[in-house]
C-alpha angles and dihedrals in degrees: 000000000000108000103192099174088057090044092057096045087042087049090047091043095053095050086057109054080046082049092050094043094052085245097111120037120204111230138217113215111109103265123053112043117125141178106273076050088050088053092046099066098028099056106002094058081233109174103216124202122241136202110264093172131160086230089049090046097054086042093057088036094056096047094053079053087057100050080049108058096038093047083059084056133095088236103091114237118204122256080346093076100348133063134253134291114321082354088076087107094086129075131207134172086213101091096163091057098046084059088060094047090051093053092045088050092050095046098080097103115120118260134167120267101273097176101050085046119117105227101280107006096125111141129205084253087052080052100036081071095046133085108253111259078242104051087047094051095045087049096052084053086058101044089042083054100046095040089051099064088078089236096108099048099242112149120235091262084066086054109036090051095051098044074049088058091061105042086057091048090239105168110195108218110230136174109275090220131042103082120102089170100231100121084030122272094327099171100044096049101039088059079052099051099046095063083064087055092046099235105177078215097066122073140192149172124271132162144059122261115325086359097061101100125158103256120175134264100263089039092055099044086055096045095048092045099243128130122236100262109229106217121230132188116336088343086113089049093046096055095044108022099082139082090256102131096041090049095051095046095042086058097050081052102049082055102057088040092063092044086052089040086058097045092047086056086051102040090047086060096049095057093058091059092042077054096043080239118175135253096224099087091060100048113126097251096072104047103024093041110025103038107352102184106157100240100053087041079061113046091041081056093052096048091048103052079045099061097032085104114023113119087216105059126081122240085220136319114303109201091211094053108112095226094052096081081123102070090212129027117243129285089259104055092037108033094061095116096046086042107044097030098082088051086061101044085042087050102052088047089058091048083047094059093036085054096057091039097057084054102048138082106258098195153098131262096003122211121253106197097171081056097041077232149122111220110203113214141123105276092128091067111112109199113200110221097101088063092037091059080050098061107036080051092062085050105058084038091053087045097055093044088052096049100043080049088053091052092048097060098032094096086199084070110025105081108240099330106126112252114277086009083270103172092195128052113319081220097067113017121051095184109184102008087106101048087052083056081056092041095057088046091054090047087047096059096043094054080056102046086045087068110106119262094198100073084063093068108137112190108251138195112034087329091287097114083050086141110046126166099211091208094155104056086040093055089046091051083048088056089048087051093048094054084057101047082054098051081048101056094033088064085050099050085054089060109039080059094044083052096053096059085048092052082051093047079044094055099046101049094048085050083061107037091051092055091041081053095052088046097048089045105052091040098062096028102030095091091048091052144023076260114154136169090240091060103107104178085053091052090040098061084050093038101057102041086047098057080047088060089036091054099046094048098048082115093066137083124265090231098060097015099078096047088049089051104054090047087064096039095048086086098056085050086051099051087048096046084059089068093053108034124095117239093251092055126102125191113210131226092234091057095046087051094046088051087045092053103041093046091055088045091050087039092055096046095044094052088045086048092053098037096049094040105053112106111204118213142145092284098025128144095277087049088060085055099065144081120230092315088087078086090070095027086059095041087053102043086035120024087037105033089229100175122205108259093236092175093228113123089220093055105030100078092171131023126251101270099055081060093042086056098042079064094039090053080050091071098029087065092041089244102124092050086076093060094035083060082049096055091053097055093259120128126197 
């Protein structure tokens, strides 16, 4: 079955691990950047090649020819010989000066003090106004690679000192907001393209480590040997007037959001065997035959190679299994490939339409060199759905995710498995409640966030932007959203791992407590009955009624829990005892008490036994229950050093959110998405 959203993680993945290891280069040439190209540069300091061709040369030079002649001509031509926006009214022959204007006019956006700073005084707030080092980079990629494409009438120096920009790590420092992304990206870009122009007003980043310090405009250019580039005609609104910050952003973004998309695939299996789910819901029939929408035919491929061979999940419901009394497990164990599916459909649709914008000329007017003409049009419009899909798609991810962890830890749901997933005494530690109250803060803010930026355009600038994407603020608010889904599923991930270990502390004290029930039976009824501890349809009809009262009193304390139990359970044992006793035989009261009271006392040691003794680890017992999800099990106990909350002050060194970041870093550095690509069967 073709799975074309892992394909296309598994094929970004890839480039990047070439991009990391100096095997695979990205290259400049305007047309065939994409977006592990785009990552590259933006967060891995990756230097890129560009074309510096002889062809490429004589097709930049010629459109500069071409701004030139016309802007000689009577035919106005716009931001060559007219003014801005609603200002193209006026007319002017000085076209050099009209580029400076236009960059003065741009440069309003809000920054910190630079010059009253103290060398490296810069606070979160100073940071909290300015454009991310990553995002810039990753903006001056995508205008090289548009402007390159001799379409926008920029000569080779443009070019050449830009590309220079890059290749020094230099990092211009511009205002976070001001774009809406209707003439393009104007702010971002205009703070970009005066360091070529050497304005003293205008700062960046240079450096390496320590070193790296924020210098102006006029100090940078001589340090790093280059000469203050005067504009001329069209030069300012080529470099400015394009969609190159929100498509930058927007491809860092599609790419967490398919790392995301996949974890959300594999945590959502994993939650089916924490919650002893069943594999029914995920079988081919159901998804290839009866409604076979490719994303939900995915994601039900991937959960299923996932489970084949988990312990903990159910092959399908067995109407004799003492905790199915529910017939179907809940929406959200069941529902993860209708669910999930139109995210990934969604997802691919949005790469589809970053692919082609990191490729395109994002200007106006655009050059026509074969037609000696400048064509005026709207190519500088940057609408935002892509960004948009983006973002309700982390929201359904980041629901889902919220509603399989409050199963988890809802012992009335979660089949056996102590509220909160609390491993000592529910009286006293409350584990994860608290991290379900976060987890409801995160999801609260994401559902905000989900909601569309584009129905808030005003129109702007003499009610000539009256229509405006802004593409720029909705992608922000995308890579906000990201940073909670992680911390969402970051928190789930904690606790489908502390779950595991539980499910291990659960197996092996039920292995013990069913043969310390044989053994007790027999011992004070053997000699009443032809009762033996080989006898399985005796010990069934104890056994399952007993995991029904072990699964509905994990809230209460060892201590109290086990007498409780076996009162209730004496009357199953009763009932069985009918069918083997011979018609002269009498039990006594005093027999049936002593069996209630030793067994309480064995149950209770053997929970405490199994509980105090298990030794979690990166290939412990809970990791030999799972499917392939031990691959993530193991990178979080062992790469991470995750430890199992045991809520005992002696054994419980950090709290739990020191464990729940040390997962949450894990996605922030793209670690985790290898072995998420492990866990589905998908090598690199």
């Amino acid at each position: 079955m073709a799975q074309p959203h892992l394909h296309l993680l598994a094929s970004q993945l890839s480039a990047l691990q070439a991009h990391d290891k100096g095997i695979q280069s990205a290259f400049v040439n305007g047309h065939s950047l994409d977006v592990p190209s785009v990552i590259a540069v933006s967060r891995q300091n990756h230097v890129p090649k560009m074309d510096e061709s002889d062809t490429t040369k004589q097709h930049i030079s010629a459109a500069v020819d071409v701004v030139q002649n016309l802007a000689q001509e009577v035919q106005s031509q716009y931001g060559v010989t007219t003014g801005f926006g609603g200002s193209a009214t006026t007319r002017t022959k000085r076209t050099a000066l009209l580029q400076k204007a236009l960059l003065a006019t741009i440069q309003c956006g809000v920054l910190p003090d630079f010059r009253s700073r103290v060398e490296g005084e810069l606070d979160p707030e100073d940071h909290s106004l300015m454009f991310p080092q990553s995002w810039i980079r990753g903006t001056m990629l995508v205008r090289l690679n548009s402007i390159i494409r001799a379409q926008s009438g920029t000569r080779w120096v443009i070019i050449e000192n830009l590309y220079k920009l890059i290749q020094e790590k230099v990092a211009p420092i511009a205002p976070l907001r001001q774009s809406i992304s209707a003439s393009g990206d104007l702010g971002p870009l205009a703070y970009i393209s005066s360091i070529l122009t050497g304005d003293s007003d205008t700062f960046a980043w240079y450096g390496e480590g320590e070193d790296r310090k924020i210098y102006d405009a006029a100090t940078l250019l001589e340090k790093l040997g280059l000469e203050p580039i005067e504009l001329i005609a069209k030069e300012g609104l080529a470099l400015v007037n394009g969609t190159a910050a929100s498509a930058a952003v927007s491809a860092l973004a599609i790419h967490d959001c398919h790392v995301l998309a996949l974890a959300s695939q594999v945590l959502g299996a994993y939650a089916v065997e924490a919650i002893k789910g069943s594999q029914e819901p995920f079988q081919p029939f159901l998804h290839e035959l009866s409604r076979p929408h490719k994303g939900q035919i995915e994601v039900a491929v991937n959960i299923r190679h996932i489970l084949k061979s988990s312990k903990l999940a159910r092959i399908q419901h067995e109407e004799s299994d003492p905790e199915g009394q529910l017939r179907q497990d809940t929406y959200c164990v069941r529902g993860s490939p209708q669910w999930i599916g139109p995210s990934l459909e969604d997802l691919r649709l949005a790469q589809e339409q970053i692919d082609i914008e990191l490729n395109s000329t994002t200007d106006n007017p655009v050059v026509d060199i074969d037609s000696n003409y400048i064509h005026h049009g709207a190519n500088f419009m940057a609408m935002s759905y892509a960004s948009e899909k983006m973002r309700l798609s982390l929201h359904h991810m980041a629901k889902l995710t919220y509603t399989q962890l409050t199963e988890l830890l809802n012992n009335h749901m979660n089949k056996g498995l102590p509220p909160n997933l609390s491993v000592n005494e529910p009286s006293v530690d409350y584990c994860m409640k608290v991290s379900d109250v976060a987890a409801a803060a995160y999801l609260s803010e994401i559902a905000y966030l989900a909601n569309p930026v584009s129905t808030h355009v005003i129109s702007a600038e003499m009610h000539n932007q009256a229509i405006n994407s802004l593409a720029l603020i909705s992608v922000r608010y995308t890579m906000d959203t990201i940073k909670l889904v992680r911390m969402i599923m970051s928190t789930h991930l904690f606790a489908l791992v502390q779950a595991t270990d539980l499910r291990a502390m659960e197996y092996n004290f039920r292995s013990s407590l069913f043969r310390v029930l044989r053994s007790e039976t027999v011992a004070h009824f053997g000699h009443v009955s032809s009762l033996t501890t080989d006898d399985d349809d005796f010990f069934r009809g104890l056994t399952h009624p007993l995991i029904v009262l072990l699964n509905a009193t994990t809230w209460d304390d060892s201590h109290s829990r086990f007498e409780g139990i076996f009162q209730k359970l004496s009357g199953h044992l009763l009932t069985q005892l009918k069918s083997k006793l011979y018609a002269d035989k009498d039990i006594t009261l005093s027999t049936v008490e002593g069996w209630q009271k030793n067994m309480s006392i064995r149950a209770r040691d053997a929970f405490v036994q199994a509980r105090d003794t298990y030794v979690p680890s990166a290939e412990s017992q809970g990791y030999e229950l799972l499917g392939t999800t031990r691959a993530l099990y193991k990178f979080v106990r062992g790469e991470l050093g995750v430890q199992l909350h045991w809520g005992d002050s002696e054994k419980d060194k950090t709290k739990i959110g020191t464990e729940i970041s040390k997962i949450f870093r894990a996605f922030e550095s793209g670690s985790i998405a290898p072995v998420l690509m492990q866990v589905v069967g998908k090598d690199l």
